[in-house]
Backbone as ProteinMPNN parsed JSONL, in Angstrom:
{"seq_chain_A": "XXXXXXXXXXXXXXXXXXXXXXXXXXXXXXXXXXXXXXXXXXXXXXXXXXXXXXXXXXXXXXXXXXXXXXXXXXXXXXXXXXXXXXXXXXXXXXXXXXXXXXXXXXXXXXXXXXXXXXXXXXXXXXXXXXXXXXXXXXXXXXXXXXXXXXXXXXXXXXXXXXXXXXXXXXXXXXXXXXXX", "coords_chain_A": {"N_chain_A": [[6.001, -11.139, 23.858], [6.46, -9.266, 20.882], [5.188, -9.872, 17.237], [5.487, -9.855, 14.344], [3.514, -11.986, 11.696], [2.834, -13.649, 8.881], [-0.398, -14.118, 7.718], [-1.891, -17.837, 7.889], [-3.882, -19.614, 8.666], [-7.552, -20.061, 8.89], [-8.578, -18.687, 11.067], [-6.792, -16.69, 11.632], [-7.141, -14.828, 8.829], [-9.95, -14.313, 9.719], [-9.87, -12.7, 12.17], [-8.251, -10.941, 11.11], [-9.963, -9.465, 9.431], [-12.239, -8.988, 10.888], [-11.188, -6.659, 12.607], [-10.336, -5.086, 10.71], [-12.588, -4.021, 9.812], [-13.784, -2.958, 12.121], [-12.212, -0.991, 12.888], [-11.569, 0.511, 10.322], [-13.106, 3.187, 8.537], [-15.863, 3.153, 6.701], [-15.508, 4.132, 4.164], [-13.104, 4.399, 3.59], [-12.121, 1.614, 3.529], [-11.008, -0.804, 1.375], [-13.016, -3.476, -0.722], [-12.2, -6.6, 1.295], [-11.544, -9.162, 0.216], [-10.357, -8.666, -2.034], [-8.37, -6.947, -0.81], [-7.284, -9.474, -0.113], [-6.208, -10.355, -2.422], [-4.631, -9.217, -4.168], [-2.571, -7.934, -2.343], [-1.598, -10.07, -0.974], [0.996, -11.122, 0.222], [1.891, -9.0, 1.234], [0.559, -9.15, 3.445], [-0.217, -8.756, 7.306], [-0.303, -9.923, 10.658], [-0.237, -8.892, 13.693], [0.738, -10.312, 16.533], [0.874, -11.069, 20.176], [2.552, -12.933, 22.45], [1.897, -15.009, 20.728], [-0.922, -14.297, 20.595], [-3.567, -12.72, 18.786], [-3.306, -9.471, 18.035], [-3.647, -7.262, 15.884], [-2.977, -5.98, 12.781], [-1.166, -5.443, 9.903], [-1.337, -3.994, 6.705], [0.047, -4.154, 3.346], [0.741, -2.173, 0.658], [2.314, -3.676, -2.177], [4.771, -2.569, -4.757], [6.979, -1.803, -7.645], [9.874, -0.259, -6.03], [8.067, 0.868, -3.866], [6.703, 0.541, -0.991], [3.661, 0.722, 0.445], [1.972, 1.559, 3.809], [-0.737, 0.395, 3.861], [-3.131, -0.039, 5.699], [-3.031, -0.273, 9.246], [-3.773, -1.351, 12.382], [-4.026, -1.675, 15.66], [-5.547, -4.012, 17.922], [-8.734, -3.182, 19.804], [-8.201, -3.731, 22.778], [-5.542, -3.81, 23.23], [-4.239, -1.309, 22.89], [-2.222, 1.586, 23.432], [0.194, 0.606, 24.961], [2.165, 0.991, 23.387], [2.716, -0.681, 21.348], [2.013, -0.678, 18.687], [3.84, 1.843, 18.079], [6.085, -0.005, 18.373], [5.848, -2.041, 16.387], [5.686, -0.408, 13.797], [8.085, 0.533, 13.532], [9.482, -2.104, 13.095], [7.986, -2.761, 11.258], [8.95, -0.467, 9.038], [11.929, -1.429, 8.949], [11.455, -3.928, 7.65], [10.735, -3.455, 5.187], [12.996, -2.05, 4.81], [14.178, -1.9, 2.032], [12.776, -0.752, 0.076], [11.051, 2.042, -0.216], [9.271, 3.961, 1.739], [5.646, 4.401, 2.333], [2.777, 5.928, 3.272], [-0.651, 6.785, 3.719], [-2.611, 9.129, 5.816], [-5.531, 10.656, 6.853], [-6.431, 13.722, 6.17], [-5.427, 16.458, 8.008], [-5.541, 19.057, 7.387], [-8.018, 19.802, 6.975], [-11.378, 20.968, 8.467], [-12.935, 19.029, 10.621], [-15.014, 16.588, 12.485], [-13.541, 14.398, 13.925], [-11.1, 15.914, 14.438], [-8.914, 16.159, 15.877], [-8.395, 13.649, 16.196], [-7.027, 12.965, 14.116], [-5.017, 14.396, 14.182], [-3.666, 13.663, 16.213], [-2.639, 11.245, 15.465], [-1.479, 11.797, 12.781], [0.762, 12.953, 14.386], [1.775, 11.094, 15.919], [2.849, 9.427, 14.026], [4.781, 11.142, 12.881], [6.292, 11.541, 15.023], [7.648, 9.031, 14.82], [9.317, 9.423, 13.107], [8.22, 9.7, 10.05], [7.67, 11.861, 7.244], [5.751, 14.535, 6.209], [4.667, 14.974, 2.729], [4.425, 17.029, -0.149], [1.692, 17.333, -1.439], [-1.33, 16.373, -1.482], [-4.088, 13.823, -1.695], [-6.863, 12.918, -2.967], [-8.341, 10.017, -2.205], [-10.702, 7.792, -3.104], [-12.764, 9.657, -2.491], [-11.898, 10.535, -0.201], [-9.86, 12.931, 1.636], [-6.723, 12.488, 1.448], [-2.952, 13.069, 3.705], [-0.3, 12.383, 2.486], [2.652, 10.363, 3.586], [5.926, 9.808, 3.964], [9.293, 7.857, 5.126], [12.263, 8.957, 5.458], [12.34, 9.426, 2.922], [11.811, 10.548, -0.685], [8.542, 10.583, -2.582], [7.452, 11.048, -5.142], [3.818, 12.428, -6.943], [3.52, 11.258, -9.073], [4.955, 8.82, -8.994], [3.32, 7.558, -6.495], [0.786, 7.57, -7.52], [0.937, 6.214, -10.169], [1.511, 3.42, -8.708], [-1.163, 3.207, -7.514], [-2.555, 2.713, -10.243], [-1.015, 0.524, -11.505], [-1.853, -1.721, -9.597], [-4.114, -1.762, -8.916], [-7.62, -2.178, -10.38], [-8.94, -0.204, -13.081], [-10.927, 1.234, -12.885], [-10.573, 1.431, -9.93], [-8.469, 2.911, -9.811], [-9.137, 5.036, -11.32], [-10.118, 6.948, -9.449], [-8.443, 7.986, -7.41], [-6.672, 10.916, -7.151], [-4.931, 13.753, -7.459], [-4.575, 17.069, -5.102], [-4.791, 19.94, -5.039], [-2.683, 21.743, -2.732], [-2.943, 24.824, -2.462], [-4.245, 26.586, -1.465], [-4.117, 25.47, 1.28], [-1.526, 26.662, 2.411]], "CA_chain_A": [[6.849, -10.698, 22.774], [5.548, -9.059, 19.855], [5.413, -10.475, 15.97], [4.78, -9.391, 12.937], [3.419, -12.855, 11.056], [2.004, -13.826, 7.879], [-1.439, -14.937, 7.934], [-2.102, -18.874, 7.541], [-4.575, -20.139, 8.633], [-8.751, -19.13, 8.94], [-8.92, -17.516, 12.248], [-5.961, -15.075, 11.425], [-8.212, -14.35, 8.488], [-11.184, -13.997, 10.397], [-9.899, -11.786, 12.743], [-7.803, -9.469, 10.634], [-11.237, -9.077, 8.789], [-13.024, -8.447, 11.556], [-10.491, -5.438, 13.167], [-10.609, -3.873, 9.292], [-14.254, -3.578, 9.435], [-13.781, -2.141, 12.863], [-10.997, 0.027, 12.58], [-11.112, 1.922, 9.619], [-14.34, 4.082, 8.325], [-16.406, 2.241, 5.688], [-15.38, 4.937, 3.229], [-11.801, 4.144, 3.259], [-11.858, 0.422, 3.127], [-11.723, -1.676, 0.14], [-13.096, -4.81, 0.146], [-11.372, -6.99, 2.372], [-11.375, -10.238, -0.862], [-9.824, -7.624, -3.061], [-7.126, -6.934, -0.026], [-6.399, -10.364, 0.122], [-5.922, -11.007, -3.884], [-3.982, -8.211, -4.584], [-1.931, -7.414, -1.04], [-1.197, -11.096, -0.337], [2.604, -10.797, 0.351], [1.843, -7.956, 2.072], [-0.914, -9.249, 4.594], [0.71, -9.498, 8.012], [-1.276, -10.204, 11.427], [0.585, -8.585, 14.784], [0.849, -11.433, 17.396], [1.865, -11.309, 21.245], [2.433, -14.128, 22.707], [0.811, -16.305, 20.12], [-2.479, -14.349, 20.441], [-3.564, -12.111, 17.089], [-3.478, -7.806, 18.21], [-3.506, -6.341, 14.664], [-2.821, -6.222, 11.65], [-0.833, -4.805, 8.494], [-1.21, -4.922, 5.045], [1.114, -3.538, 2.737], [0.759, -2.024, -0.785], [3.666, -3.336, -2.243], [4.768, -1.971, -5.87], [8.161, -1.586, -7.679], [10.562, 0.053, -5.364], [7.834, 1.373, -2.717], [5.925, -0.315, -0.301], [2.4, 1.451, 1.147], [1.506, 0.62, 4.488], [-2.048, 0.841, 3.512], [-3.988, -0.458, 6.388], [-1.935, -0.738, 10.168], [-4.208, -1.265, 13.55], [-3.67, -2.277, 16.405], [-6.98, -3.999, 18.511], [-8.415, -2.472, 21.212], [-7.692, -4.016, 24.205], [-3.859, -3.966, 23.076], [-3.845, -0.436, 22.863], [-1.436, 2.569, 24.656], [0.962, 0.072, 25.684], [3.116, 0.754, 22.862], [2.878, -1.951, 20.134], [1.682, 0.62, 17.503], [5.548, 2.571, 17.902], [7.458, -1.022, 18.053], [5.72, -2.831, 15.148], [5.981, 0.295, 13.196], [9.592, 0.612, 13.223], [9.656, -3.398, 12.836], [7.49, -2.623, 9.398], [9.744, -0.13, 8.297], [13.037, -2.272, 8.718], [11.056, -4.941, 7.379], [10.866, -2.627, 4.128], [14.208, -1.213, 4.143], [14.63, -1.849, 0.399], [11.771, 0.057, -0.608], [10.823, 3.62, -0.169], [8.353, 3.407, 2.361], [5.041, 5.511, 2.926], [1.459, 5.584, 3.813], [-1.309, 7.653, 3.696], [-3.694, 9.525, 6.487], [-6.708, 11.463, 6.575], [-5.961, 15.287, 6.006], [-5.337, 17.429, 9.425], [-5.579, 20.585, 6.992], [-9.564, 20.738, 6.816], [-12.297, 20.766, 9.672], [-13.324, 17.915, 10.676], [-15.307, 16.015, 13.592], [-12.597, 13.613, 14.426], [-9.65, 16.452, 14.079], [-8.198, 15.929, 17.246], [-7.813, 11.801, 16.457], [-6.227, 13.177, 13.127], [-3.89, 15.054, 14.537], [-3.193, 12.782, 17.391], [-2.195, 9.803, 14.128], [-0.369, 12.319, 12.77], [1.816, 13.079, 15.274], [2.238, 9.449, 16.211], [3.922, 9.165, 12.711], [5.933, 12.205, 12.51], [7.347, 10.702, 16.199], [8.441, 7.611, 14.198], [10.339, 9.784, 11.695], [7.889, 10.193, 8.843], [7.469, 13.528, 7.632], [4.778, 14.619, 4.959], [5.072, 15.25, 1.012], [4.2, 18.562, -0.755], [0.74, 16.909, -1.971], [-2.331, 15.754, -1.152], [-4.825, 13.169, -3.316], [-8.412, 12.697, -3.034], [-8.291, 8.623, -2.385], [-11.929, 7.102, -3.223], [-13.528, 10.086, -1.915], [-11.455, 10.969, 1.174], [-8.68, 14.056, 1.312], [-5.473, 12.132, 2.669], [-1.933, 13.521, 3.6], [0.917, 11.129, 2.118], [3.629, 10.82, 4.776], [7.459, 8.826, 3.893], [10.235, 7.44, 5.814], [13.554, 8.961, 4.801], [12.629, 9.462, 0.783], [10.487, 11.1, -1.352], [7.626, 9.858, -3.54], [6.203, 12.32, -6.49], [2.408, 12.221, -7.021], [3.226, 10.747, -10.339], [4.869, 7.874, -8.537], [2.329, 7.493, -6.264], [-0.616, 7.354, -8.698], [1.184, 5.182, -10.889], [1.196, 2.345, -7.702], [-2.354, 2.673, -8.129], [-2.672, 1.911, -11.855], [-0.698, -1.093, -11.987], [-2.367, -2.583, -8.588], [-5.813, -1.692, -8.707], [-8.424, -1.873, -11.476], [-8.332, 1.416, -13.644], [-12.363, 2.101, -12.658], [-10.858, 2.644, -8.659], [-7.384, 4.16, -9.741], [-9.43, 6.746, -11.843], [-10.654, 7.587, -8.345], [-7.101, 8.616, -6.796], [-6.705, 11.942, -7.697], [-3.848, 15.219, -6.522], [-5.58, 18.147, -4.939], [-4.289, 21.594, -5.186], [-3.035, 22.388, -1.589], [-2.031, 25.903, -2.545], [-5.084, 27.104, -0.805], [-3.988, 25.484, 2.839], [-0.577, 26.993, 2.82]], "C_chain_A": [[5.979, -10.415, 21.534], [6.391, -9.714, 18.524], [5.104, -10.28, 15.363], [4.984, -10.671, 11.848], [2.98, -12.832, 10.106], [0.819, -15.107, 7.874], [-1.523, -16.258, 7.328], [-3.113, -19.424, 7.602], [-6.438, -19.26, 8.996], [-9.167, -18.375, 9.741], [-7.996, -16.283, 12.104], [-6.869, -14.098, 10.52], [-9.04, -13.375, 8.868], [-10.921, -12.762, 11.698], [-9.071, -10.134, 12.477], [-8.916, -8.826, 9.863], [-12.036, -8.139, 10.005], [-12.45, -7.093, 12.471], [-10.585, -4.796, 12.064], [-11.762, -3.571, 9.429], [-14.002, -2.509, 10.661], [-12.662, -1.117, 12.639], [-11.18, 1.074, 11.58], [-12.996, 2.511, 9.033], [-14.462, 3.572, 6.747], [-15.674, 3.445, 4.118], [-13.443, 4.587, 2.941], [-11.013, 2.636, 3.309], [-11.99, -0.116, 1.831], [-11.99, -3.019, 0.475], [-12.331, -6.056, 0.26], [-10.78, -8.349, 1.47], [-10.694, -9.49, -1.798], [-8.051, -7.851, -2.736], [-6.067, -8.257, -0.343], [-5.552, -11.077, -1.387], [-4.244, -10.436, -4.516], [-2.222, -7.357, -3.437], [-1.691, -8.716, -0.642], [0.153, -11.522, 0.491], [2.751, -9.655, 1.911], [0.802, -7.686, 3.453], [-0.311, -9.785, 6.082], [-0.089, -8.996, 9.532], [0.044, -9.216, 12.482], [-0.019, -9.689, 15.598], [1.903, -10.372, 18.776], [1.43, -12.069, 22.05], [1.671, -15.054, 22.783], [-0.453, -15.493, 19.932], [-2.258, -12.799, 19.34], [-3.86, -10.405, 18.226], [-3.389, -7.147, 17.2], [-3.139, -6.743, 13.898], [-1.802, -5.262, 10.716], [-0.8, -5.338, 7.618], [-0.396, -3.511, 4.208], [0.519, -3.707, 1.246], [2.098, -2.121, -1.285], [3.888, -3.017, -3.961], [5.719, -1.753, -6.186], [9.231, -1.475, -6.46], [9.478, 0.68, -3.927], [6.768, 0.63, -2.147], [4.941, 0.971, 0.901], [2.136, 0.761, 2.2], [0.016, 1.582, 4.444], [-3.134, 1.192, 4.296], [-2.619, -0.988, 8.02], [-3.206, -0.385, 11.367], [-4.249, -1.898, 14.048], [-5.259, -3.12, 17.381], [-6.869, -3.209, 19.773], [-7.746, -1.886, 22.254], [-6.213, -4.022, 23.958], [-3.415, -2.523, 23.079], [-3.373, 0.332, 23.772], [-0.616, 1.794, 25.384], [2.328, -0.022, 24.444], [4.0, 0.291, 21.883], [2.7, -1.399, 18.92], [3.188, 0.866, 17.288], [6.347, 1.089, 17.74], [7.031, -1.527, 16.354], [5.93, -2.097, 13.779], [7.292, 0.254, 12.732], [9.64, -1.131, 12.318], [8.927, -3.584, 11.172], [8.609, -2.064, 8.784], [11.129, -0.665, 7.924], [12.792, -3.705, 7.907], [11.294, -4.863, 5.449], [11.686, -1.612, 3.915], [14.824, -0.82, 2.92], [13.847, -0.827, 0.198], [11.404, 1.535, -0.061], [9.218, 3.268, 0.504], [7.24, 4.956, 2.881], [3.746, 5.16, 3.567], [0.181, 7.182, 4.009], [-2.483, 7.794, 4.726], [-4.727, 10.902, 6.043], [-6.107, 12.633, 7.115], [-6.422, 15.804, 7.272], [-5.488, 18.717, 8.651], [-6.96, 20.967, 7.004], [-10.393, 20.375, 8.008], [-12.659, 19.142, 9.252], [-13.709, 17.405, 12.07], [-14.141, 15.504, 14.644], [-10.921, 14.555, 14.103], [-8.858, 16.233, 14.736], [-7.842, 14.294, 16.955], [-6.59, 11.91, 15.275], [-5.27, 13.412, 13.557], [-2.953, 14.04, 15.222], [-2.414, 11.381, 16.283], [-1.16, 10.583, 13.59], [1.183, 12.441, 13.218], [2.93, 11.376, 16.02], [3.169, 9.209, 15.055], [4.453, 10.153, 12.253], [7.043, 11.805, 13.643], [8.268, 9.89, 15.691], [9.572, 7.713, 13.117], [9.772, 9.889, 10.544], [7.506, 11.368, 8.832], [6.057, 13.281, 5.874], [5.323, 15.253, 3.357], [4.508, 16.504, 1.47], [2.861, 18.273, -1.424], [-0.227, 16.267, -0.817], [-3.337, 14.965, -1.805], [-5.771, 13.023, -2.296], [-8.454, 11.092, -3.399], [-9.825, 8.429, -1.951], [-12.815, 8.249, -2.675], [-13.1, 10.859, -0.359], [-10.066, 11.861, 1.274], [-7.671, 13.354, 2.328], [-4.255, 12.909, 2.1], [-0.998, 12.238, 3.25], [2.298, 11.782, 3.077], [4.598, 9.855, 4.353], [8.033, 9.365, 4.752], [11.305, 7.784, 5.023], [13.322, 9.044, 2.863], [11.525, 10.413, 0.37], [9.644, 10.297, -2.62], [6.705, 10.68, -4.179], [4.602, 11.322, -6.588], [2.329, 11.358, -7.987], [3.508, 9.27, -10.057], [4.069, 7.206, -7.84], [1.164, 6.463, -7.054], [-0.035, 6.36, -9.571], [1.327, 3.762, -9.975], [0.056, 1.989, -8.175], [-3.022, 2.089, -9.081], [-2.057, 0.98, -12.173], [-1.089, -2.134, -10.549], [-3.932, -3.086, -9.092], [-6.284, -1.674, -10.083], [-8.722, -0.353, -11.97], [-9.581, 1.901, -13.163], [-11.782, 2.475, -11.05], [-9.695, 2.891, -9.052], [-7.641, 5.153, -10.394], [-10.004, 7.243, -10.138], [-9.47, 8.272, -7.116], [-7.171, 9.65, -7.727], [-5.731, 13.143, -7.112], [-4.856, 16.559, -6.398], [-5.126, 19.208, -4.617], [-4.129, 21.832, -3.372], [-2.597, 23.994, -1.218], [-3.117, 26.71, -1.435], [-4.865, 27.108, 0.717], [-2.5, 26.103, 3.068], [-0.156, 28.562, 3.081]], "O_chain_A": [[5.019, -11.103, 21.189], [7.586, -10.007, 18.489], [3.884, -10.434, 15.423], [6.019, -10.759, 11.188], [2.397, -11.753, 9.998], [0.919, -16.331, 7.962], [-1.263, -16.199, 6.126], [-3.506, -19.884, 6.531], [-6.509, -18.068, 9.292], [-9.967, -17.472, 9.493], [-8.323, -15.129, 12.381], [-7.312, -13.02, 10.916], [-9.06, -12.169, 8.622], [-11.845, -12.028, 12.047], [-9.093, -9.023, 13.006], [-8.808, -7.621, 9.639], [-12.319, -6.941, 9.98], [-13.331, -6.467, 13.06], [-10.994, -3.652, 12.265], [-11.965, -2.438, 8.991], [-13.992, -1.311, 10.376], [-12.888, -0.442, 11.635], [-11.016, 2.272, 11.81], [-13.96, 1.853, 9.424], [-13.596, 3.56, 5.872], [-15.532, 2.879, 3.035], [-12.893, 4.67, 1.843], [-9.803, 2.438, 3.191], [-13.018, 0.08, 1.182], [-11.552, -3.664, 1.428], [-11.825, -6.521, -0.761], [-9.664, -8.745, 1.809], [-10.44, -10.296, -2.694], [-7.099, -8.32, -3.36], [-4.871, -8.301, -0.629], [-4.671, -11.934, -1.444], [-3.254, -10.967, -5.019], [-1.292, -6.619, -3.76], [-1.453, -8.598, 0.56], [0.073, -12.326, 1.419], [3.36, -9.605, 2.98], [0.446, -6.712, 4.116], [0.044, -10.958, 6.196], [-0.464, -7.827, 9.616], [1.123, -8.92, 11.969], [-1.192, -10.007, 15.401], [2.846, -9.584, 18.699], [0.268, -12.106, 22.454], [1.074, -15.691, 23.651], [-1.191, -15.952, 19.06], [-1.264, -12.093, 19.174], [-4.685, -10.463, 19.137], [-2.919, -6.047, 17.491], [-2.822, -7.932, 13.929], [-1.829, -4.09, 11.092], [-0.489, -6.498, 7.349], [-0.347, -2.311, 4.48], [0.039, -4.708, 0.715], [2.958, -1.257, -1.118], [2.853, -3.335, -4.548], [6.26, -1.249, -5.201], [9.495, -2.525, -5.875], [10.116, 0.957, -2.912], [5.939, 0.099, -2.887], [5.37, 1.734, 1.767], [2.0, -0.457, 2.082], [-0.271, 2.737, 4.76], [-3.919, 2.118, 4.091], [-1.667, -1.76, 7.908], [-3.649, 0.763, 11.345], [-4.478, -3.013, 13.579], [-6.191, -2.318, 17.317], [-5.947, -2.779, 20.467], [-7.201, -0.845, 22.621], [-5.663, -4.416, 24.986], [-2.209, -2.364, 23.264], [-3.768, 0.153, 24.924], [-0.537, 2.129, 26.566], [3.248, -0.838, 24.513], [5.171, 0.503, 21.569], [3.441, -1.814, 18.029], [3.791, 0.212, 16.438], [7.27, 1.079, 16.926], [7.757, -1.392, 15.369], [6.25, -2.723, 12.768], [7.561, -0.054, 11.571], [9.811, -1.233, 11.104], [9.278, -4.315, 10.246], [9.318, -2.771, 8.067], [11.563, -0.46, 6.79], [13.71, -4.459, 7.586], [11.758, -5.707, 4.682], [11.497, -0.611, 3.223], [15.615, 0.091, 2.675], [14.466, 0.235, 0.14], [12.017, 1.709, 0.992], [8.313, 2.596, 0.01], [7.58, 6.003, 3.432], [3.645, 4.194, 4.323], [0.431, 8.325, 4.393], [-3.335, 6.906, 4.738], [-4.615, 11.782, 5.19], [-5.456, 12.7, 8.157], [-7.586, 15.671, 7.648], [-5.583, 19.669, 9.425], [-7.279, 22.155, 7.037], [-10.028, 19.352, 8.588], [-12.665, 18.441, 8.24], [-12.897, 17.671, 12.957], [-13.868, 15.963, 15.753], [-9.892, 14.031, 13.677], [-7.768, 16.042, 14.197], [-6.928, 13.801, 17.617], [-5.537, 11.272, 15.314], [-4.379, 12.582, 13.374], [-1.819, 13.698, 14.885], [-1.559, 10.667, 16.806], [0.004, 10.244, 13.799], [2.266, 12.175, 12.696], [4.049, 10.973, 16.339], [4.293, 8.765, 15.29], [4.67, 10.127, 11.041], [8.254, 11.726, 13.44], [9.467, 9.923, 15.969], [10.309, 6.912, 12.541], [10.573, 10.19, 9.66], [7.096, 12.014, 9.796], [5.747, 12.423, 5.049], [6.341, 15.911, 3.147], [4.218, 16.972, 2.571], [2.705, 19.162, -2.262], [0.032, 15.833, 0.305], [-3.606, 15.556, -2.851], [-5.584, 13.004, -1.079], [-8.57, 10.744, -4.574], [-10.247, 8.748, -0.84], [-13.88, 7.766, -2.288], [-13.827, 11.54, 0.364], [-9.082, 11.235, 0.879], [-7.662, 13.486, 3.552], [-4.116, 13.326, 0.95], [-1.123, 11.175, 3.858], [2.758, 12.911, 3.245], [4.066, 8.745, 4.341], [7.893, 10.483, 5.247], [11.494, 7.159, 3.98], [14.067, 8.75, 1.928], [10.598, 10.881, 1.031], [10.172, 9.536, -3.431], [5.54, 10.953, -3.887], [4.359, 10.13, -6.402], [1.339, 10.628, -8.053], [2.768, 8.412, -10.541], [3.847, 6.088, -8.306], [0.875, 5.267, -7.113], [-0.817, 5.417, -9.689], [1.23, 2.79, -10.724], [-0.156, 1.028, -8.915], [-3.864, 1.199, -8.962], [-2.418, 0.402, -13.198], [-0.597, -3.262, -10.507], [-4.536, -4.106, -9.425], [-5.546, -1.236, -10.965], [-8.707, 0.577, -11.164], [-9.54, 3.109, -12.931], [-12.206, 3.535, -10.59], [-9.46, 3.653, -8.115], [-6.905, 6.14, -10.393], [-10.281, 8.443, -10.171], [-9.793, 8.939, -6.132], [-7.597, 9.503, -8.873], [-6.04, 13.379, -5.944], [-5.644, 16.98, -7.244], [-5.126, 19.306, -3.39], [-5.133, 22.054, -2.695], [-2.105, 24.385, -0.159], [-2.607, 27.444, -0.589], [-5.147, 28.059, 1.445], [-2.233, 25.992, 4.264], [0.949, 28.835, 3.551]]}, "name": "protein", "num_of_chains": 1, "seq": "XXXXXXXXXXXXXXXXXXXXXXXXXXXXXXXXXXXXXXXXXXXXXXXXXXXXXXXXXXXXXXXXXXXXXXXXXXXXXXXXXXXXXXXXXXXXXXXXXXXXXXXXXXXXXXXXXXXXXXXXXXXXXXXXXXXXXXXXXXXXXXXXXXXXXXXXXXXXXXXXXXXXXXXXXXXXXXXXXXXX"}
């Protein structure tokens, strides 16, 4: 049975640390003592039966809640747990206006095909994409919500009352008049 828990003790920790390092591309992590200061509420391990398969952490903020960071490990993968725990996030965050941001399918790229393939996984689930795109720390992501919309201005203002103003000057909106 799967679970979406909140971390307690040091091995949950230790191993939602150690799937962030793996999982996401050093360029789009922050660091992981930051995560836990700032995202505490929002730090939540995936469990089945009892044993740790992933993770989410949640940007949470007024009325909308970011799922910032969501992977599943490995060996747990293509069986499915990705599409349940998903839904099980978003009902989790029914109050809030719920989104999340991936790496842009509009420009070349090595890994386009994994893009796409993430994409599509979360347009399946019912999110669809905004009318924007921002330049987060250096990396061109698409912002994708569940059932609502969320202006750039909302957005960006998440960032400025989470994060320190030296990395929310680094969120930025990027003209996509060019890819359309």
């Amino acid at each position: 049975m799967i679970k979406i828990v909140d971390p307690t003790t040091k091995e949950q920790f230790t191993q939602m640390r150690r799937l962030y390092n793996r999982a996401f591309p050093k360029a789009e992590r922050k660091p992981f003592s930051m995560l836990m200061k700032i995202q505490g509420e929002g730090m939540h391990c995936i469990e089945e039966d009892g044993k740790f398969c992933g993770l989410v952490i949640m940007m949470l903020y007024d009325d909308i809640a970011l799922l910032d960071y969501f992977a599943v490990s490995e060996d747990a993968r293509n069986h499915g747990i990705g599409s349940r725990v998903l839904h099980e996030v978003i009902e989790k965050y029914k109050d809030r206006r719920f989104m999340l941001e991936i790496e842009s399918t509009k420009i070349d790229s090595p890994d386009r095909e994994m893009r796409e393939s993430r994409k599509g996984f979360y347009l399946r689930a019912g999110l669809a994409p905004e009318d924007y795109e921002v330049m987060l720390f250096g990396v061109r992501m698409e912002i994708m919500t569940y059932n609502c919309h969320i202006s750039y201005e909302d957005y960006h203002s998440m960032y400025e009352h989470i994060l320190p103003e030296a990395l929310s000057k680094k969120v930025k909106s990027i003209d996509t008049q060019e890819d359309k």
